[in-house]
DSSP file (Angstrom, degrees, kcal/mol; ACC not computed):
  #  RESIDUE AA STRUCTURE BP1 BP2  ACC     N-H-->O    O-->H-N    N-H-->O    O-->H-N    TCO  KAPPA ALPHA  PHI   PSI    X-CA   Y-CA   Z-CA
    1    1 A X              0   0    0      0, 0.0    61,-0.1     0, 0.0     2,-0.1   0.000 360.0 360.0 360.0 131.8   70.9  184.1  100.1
    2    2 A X        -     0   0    0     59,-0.5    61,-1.7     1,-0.0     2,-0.6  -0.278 360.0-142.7 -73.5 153.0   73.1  187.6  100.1
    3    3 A X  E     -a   63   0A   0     59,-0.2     2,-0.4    -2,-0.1    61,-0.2  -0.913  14.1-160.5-125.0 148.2   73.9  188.6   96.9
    4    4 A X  E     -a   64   0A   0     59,-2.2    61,-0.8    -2,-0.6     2,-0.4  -0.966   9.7-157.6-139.3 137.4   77.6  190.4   96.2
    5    5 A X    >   -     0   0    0     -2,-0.4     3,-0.6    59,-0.2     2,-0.1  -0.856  26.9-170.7-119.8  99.6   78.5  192.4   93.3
    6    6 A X  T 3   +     0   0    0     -2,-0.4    61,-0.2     1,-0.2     3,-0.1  -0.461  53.0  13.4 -95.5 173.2   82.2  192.2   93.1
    7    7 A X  T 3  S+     0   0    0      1,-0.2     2,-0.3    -2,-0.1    -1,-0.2   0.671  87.2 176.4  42.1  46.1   85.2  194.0   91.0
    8    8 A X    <   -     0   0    0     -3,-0.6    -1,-0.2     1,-0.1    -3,-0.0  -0.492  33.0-178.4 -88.2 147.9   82.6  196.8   89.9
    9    9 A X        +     0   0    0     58,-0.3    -1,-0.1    -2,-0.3     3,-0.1   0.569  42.2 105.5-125.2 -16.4   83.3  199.5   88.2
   10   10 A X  S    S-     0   0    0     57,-0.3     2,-0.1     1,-0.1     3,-0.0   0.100  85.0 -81.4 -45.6 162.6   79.8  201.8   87.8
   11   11 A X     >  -     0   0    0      1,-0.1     4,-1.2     4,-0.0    -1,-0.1  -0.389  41.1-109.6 -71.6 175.6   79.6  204.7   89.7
   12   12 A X  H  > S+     0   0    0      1,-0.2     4,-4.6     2,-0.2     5,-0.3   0.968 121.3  52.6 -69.5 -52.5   78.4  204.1   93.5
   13   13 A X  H  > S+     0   0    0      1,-0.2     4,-0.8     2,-0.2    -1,-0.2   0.689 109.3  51.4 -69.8  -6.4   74.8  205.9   92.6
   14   14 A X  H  > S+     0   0    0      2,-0.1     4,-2.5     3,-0.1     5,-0.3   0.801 111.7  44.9 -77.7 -39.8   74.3  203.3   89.5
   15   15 A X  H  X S+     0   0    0     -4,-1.2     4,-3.6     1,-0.2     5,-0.2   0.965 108.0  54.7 -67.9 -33.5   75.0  200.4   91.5
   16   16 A X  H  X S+     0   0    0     -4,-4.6     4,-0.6     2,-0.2    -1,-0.2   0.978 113.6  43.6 -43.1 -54.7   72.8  201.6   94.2
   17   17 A X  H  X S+     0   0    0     -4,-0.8     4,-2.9    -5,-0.3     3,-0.5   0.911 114.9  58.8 -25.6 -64.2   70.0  201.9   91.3
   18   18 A X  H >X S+     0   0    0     -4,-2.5     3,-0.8     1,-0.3     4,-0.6   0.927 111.0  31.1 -31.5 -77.6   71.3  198.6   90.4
   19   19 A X  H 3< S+     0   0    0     -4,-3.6     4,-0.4    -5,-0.3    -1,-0.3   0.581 113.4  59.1 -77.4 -14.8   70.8  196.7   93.2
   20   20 A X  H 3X S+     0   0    0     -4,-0.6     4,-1.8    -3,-0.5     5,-0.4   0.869 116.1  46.9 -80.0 -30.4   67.2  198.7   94.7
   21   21 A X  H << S+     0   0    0     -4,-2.9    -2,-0.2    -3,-0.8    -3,-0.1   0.500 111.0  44.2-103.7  -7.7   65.9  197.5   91.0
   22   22 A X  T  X S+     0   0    0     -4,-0.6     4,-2.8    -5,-0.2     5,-0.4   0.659 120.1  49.7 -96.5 -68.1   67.3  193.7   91.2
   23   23 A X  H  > S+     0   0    0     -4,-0.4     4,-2.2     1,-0.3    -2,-0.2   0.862 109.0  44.5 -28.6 -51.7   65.7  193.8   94.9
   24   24 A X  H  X S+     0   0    0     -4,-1.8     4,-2.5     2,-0.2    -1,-0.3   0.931 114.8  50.0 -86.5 -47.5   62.3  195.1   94.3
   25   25 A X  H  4 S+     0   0    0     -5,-0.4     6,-0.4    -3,-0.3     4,-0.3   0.964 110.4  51.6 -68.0 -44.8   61.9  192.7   91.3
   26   26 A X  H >X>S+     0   0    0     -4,-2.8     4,-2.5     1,-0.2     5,-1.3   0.987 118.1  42.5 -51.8 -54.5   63.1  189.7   93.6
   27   27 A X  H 3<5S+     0   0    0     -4,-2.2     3,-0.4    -5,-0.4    -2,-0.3   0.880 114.4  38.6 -43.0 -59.2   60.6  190.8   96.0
   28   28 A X  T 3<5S+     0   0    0     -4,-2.5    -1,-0.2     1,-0.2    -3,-0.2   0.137 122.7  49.6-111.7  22.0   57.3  191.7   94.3
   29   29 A X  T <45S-     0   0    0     -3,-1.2    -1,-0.2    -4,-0.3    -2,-0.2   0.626 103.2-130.5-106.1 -28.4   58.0  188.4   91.7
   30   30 A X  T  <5 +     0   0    0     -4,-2.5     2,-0.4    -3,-0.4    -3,-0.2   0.886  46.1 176.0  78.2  31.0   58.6  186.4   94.3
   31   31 A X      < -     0   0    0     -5,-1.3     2,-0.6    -6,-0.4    -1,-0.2  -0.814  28.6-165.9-106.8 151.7   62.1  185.1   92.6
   32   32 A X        -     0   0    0     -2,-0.4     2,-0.3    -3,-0.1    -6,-0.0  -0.837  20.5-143.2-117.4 127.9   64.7  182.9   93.7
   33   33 A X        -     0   0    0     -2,-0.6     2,-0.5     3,-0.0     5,-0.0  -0.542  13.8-156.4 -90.5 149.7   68.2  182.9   91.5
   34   34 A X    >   -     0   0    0     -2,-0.3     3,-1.4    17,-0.0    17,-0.0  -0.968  22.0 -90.3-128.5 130.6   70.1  180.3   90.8
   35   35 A X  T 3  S+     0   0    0     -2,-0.5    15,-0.2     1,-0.2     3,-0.1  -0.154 110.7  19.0 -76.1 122.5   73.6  179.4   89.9
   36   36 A X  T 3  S+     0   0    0     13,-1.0     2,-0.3     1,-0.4    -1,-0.2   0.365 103.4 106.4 123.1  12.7   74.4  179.3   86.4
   37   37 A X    <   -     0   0    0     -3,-1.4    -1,-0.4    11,-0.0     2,-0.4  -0.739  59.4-113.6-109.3 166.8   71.2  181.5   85.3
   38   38 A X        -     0   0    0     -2,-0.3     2,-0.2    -3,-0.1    10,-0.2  -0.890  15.9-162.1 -87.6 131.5   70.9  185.2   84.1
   39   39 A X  B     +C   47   0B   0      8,-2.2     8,-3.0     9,-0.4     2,-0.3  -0.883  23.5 130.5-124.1 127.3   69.6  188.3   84.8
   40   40 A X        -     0   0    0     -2,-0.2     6,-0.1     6,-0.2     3,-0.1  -0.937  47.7-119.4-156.1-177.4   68.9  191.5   82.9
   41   41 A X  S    S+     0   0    0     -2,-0.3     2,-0.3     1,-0.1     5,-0.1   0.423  87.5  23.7-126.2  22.6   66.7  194.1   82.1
   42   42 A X  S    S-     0   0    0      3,-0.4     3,-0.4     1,-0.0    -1,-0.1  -0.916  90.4 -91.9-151.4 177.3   66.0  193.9   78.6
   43   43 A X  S    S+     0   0    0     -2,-0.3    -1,-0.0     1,-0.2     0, 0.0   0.963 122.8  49.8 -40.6 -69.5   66.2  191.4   76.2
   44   44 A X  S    S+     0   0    0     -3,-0.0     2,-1.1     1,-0.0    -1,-0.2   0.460  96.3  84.2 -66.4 -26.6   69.8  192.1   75.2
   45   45 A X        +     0   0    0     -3,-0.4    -3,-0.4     1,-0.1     2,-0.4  -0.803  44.5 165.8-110.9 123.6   71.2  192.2   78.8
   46   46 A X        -     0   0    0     -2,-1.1     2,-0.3    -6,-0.1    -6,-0.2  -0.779  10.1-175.9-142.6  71.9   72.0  189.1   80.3
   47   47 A X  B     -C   39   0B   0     -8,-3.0    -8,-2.2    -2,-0.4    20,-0.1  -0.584  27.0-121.3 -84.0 139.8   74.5  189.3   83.9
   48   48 A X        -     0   0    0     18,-0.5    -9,-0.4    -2,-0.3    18,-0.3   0.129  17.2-155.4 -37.5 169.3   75.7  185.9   85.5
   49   49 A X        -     0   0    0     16,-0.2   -13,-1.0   -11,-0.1     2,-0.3  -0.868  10.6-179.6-140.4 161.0   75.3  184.6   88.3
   50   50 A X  E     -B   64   0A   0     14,-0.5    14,-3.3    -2,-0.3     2,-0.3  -0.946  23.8-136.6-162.0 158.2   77.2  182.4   89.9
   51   51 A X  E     +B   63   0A   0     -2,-0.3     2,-0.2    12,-0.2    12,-0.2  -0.966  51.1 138.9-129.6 119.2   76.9  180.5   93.6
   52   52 A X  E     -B   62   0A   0     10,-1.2    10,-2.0    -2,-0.3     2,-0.3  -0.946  56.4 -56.3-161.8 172.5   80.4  180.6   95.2
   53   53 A X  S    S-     0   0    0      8,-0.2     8,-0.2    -2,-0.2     7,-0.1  -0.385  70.6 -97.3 -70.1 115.0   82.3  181.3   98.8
   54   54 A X        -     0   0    0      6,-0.4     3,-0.1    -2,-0.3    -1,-0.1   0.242  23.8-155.8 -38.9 174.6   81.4  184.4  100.1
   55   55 A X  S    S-     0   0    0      1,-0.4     2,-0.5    -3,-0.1    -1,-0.1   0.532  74.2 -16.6-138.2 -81.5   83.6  187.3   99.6
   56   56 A X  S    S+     0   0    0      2,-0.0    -1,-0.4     0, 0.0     3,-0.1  -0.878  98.7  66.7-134.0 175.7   82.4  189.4  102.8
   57   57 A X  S    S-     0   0    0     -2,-0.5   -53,-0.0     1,-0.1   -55,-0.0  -0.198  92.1 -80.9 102.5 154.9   79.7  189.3  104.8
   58   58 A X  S    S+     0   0    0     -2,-0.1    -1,-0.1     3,-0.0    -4,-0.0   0.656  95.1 103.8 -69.7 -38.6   78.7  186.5  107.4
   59   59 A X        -     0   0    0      1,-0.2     3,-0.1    -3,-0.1    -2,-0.0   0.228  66.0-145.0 -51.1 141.2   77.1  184.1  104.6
   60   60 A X  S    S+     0   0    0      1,-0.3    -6,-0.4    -7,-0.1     2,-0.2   0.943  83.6  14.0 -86.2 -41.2   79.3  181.1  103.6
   61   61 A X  S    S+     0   0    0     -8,-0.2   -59,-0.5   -10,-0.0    -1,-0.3  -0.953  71.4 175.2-139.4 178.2   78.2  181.3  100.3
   62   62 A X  E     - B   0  52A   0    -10,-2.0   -10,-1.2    -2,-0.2     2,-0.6  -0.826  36.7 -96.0-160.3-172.9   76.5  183.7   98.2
   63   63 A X  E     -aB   3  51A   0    -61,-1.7   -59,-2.2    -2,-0.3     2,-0.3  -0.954  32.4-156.0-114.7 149.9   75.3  184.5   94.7
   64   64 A X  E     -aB   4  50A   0    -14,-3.3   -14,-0.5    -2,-0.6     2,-0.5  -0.606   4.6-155.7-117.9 149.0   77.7  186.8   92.8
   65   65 A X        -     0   0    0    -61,-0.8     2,-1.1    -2,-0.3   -16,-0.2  -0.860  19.0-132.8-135.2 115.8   75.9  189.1   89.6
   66   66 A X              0   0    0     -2,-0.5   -18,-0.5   -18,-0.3   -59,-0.1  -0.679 360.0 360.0 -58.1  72.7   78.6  190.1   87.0
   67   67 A X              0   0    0     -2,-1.1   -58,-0.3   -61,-0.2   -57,-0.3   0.089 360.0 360.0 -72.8 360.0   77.6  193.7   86.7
């Protein structure tokens, strides 16, 4: 599943960050995300996610993260 971070507003080198640090954690946990659950990196941070029709990209649909 692709993952899309739309209508973002961070600079480009925090989202890079962003997204090497959601990536390596899917990877070495071996997790799969799911619509309607949350993602963070502390206690206190808690981004959407949501399963809807891609945006770009080839995918038909994709998982969106509200960052």
């Amino acid at each position: 599943m692709e993952l899309e971070i739309l209508n973002n507003t961070h600079e480009p080198a925090d989202l890079h960050t962003f997204l090497c640090n959601i990536s390596d954690y899917l990877i070495s946990q071996n997790i799969t995300l799911q619509d309607g659950e949350t993602i963070g990196f502390n206690a206190e941070e808690k981004l959407a996610i949501t399963r809807s029709t891609a945006v770009a990209g080839v995918a038909e649909e994709t998982l969106k993260i509200d960052y």
